[in-house]
C-alpha positions in Angstrom: 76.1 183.0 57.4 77.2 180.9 60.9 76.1 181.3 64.2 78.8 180.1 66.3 78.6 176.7 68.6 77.5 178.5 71.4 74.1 178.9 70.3 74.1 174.9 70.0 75.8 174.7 73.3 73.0 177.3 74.9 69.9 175.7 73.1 70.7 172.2 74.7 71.5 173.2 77.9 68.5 175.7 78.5 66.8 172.5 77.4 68.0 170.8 80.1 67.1 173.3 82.3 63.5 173.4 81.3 63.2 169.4 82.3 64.5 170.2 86.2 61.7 170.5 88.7 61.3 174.5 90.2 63.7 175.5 92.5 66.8 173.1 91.7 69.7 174.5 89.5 72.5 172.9 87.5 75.8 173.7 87.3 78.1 174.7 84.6 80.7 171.3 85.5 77.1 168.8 85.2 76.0 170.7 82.0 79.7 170.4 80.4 80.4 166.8 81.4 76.4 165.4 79.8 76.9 167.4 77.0 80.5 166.7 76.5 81.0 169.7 75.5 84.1 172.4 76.4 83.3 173.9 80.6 85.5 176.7 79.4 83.4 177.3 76.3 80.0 177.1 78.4 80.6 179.1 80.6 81.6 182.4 78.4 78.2 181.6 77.2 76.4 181.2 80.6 78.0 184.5 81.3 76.0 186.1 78.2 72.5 184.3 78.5 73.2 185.5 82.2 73.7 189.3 81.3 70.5 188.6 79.2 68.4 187.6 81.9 67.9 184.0 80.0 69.5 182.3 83.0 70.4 183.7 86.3 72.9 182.2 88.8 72.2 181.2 92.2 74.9 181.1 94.8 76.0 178.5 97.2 76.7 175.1 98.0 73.4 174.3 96.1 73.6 176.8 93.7 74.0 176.4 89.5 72.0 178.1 87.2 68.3 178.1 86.3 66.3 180.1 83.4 65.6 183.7 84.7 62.0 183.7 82.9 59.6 181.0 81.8 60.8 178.7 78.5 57.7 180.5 76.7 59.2 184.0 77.1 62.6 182.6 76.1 62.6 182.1 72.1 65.8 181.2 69.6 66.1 184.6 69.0 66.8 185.8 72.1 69.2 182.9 72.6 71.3 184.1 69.2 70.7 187.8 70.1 72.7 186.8 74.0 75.1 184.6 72.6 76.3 186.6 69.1 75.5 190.1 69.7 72.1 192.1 68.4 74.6 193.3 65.2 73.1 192.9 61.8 74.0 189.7 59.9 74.2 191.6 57.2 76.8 194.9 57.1 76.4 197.3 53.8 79.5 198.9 53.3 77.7 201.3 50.5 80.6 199.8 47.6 78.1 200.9 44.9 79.4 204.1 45.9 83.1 203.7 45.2 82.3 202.8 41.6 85.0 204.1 39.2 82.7 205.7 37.0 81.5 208.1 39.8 82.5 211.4 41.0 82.9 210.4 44.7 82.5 214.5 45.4 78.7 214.5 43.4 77.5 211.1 44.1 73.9 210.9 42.0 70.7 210.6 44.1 70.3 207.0 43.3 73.3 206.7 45.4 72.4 208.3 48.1 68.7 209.0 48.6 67.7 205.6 48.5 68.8 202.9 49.8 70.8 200.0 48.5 68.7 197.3 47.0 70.6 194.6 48.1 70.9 195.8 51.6 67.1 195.6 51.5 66.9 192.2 50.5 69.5 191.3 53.1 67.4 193.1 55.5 63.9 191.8 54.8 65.7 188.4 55.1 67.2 188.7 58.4 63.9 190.3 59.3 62.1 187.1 58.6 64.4 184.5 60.1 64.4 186.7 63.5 60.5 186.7 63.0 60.5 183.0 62.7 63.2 182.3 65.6 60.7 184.8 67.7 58.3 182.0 67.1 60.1 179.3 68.2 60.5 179.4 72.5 62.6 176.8 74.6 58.9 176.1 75.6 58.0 174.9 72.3 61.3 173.1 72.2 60.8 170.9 75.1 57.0 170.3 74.1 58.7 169.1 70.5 61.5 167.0 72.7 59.5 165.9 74.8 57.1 163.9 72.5 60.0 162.4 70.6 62.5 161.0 73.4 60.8 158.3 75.9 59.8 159.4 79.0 62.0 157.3 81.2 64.9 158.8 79.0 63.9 162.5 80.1 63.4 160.9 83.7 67.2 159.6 83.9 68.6 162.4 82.6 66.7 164.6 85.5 67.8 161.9 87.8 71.5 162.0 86.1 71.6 166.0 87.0 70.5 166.0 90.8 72.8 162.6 91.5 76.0 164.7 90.0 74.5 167.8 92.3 74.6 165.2 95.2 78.4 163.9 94.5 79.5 167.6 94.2 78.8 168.2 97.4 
């Protein structure tokens, strides 16, 4: 199992987000160029978290994005449920089914009126991770951040977004 990039991509930037002061946005161009990361790429996955309500868009000369609900209502799992889709992880394609030894025309009950162990497993698993990833909120993220990167560091970096804003215009 991968999650693609763009849940790395997402997870930073809303991070970012989180640190500006109410009412300013950033924009796609200033996220891309601090985290050095593709504008292209970003901004497919803007356009998801956007259709998700994670981040909304706000037009004009001032405009960019900020988060469309507090960081505590925001958790991993709805960042990897935007970005990759809300399909399963895990796909059972029923293969215990195609065994040689069975007639595929009168399949035994075990086949059919229960349910595949390992697709059970899988399930409870994937269960789990999203319960855990449910726990964890860009709030709880930038509490975490916070008390590991030195103040004035978080303070440039909010002064490093509204400076680009400034030369943009």
């Amino acid at each position: 199992m991968q999650f693609s990039i763009g849940i790395e991509y997402a997870l930073h930037c809303l991070l970012h987000l989180c640190s500006l002061p109410s009412e300013k946005t950033v924009g796609i161009k200033e996220l891309a160029a601090y985290q050095g990361v593709s504008e292209t790429y970003l901004s497919k996955v803007f356009t998801k978290l956007g259709k998700a309500g994670i981040v909304h868009s706000v037009p004009g000369v001032n405009g960019g994005y900020e988060l469309g609900r507090s960081p505590e209502n925001i958790s991993f799992w709805d960042v990897i449920e935007a970005v990759e889709g809300k399909k399963s992880l895990f796909q059972c394609a029923e293969i215990r089914q195609n065994e040689v030894l069975l007639d595929k025309d009168n399949l035994p009950e075990a086949y059919t009126g229960c349910p595949c162990l390992i697709k059970v497993v899988m399930t409870e698993a994937e269960e789990q991770m999203s319960r855990y990833l449910r726990g964890k909120t860009l709030a709880w993220l930038h509490g975490q951040v916070k008390s590991k990167i030195p103040e004035d560091y978080m303070n440039e970096t909010v002064q490093w977004f509204s400076e680009s804003k400034a030369r943009k215009r």
